[in-house]
C-alpha positions as semicolon CSV with decimal commas, in nm:
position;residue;x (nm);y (nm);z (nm)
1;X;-5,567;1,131;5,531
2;X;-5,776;1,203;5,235
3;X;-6,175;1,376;5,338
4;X;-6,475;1,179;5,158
5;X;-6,796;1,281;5,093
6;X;-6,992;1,001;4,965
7;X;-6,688;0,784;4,915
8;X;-6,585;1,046;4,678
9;X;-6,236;1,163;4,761
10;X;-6,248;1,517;4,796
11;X;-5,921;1,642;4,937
12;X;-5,618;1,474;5,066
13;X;-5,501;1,680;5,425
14;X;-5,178;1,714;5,473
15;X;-5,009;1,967;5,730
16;X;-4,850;2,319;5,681
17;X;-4,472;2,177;5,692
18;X;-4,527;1,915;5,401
19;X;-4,697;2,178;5,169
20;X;-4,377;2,381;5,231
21;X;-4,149;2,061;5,163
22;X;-4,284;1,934;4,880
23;X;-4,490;2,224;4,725
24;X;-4,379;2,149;4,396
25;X;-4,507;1,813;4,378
26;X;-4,787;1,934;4,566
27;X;-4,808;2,165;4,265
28;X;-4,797;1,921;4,029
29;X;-5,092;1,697;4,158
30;X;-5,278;1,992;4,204
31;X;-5,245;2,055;3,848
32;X;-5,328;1,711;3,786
33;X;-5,694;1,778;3,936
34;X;-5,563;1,667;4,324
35;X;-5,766;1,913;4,586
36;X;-5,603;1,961;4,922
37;X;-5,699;2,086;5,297
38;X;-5,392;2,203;5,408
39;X;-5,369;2,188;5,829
40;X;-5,190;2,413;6,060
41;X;-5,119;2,303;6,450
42;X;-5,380;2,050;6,332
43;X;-5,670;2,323;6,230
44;X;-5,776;2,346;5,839
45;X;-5,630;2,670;5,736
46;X;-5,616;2,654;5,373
47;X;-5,766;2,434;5,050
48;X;-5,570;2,408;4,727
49;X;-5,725;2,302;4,437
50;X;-5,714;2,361;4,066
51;X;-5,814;2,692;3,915
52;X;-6,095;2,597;3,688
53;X;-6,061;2,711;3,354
54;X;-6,272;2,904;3,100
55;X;-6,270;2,848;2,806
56;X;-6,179;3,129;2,575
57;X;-6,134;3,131;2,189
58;X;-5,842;3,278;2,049
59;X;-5,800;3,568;1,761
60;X;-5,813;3,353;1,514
61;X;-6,136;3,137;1,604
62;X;-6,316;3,465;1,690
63;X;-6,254;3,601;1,347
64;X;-6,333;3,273;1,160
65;X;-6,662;3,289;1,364
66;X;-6,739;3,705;1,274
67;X;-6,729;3,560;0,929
68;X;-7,001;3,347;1,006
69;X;-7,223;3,524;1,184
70;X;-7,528;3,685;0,980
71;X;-7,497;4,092;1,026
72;X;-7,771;4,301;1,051
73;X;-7,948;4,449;0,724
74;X;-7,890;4,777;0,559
75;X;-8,233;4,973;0,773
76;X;-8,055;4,813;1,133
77;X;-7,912;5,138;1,192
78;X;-8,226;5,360;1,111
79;X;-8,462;5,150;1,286
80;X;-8,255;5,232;1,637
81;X;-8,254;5,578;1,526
82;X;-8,578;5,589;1,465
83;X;-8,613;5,406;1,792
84;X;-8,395;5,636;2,008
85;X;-8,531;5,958;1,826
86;X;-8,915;5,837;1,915
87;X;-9,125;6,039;2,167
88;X;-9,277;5,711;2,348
89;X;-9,081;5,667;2,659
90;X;-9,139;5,407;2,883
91;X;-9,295;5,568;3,226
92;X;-9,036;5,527;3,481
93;X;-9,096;5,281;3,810
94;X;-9,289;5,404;4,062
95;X;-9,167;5,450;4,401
96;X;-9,366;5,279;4,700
């Protein structure tokens, strides 16, 4: 039996004892983008679906990129100094 939602297939159920029989084609289709509600004594116990990713950039694409970005000017530094170093403080929040 496979669960719709707007004639969208959203998971295929299948019980507790074929997940264990065939979990690595299970597995496979999950991998594959498949979503399942897995059953036990005919109650929804479980869903398995795909992990979904995030993309990352590896070494070498973040360092190509760092030599890309612009990097701040020579007075960056001195400005926070001068920032952190200045006697106007923000008030802190008052309590109700």
């Amino acid at each position: 039996m496979i669960i719709r939602l707007y004639g969208v297939a959203m998971a295929e159920v299948i019980t507790a004892t074929k997940l264990a029989r065939g979990l690595s084609r299970i597995l496979d289709r999950v991998k594959r983008g498949e979503r399942f509600t897995v059953l036990r004594n005919g109650i929804p116990v479980a869903i398995i679906r795909p992990i979904e990713s995030k993309k990352g950039i590896t070494v070498k694409e973040f360092v190509d990129l760092w030599d890309t970005i612009s990097k701040p000017d020579e007075d960056f530094w001195k400005d926070l100094e001068e920032i952190h170093n200045s006697e106007t403080m923000m008030e802190p929040p008052r309590s109700i």
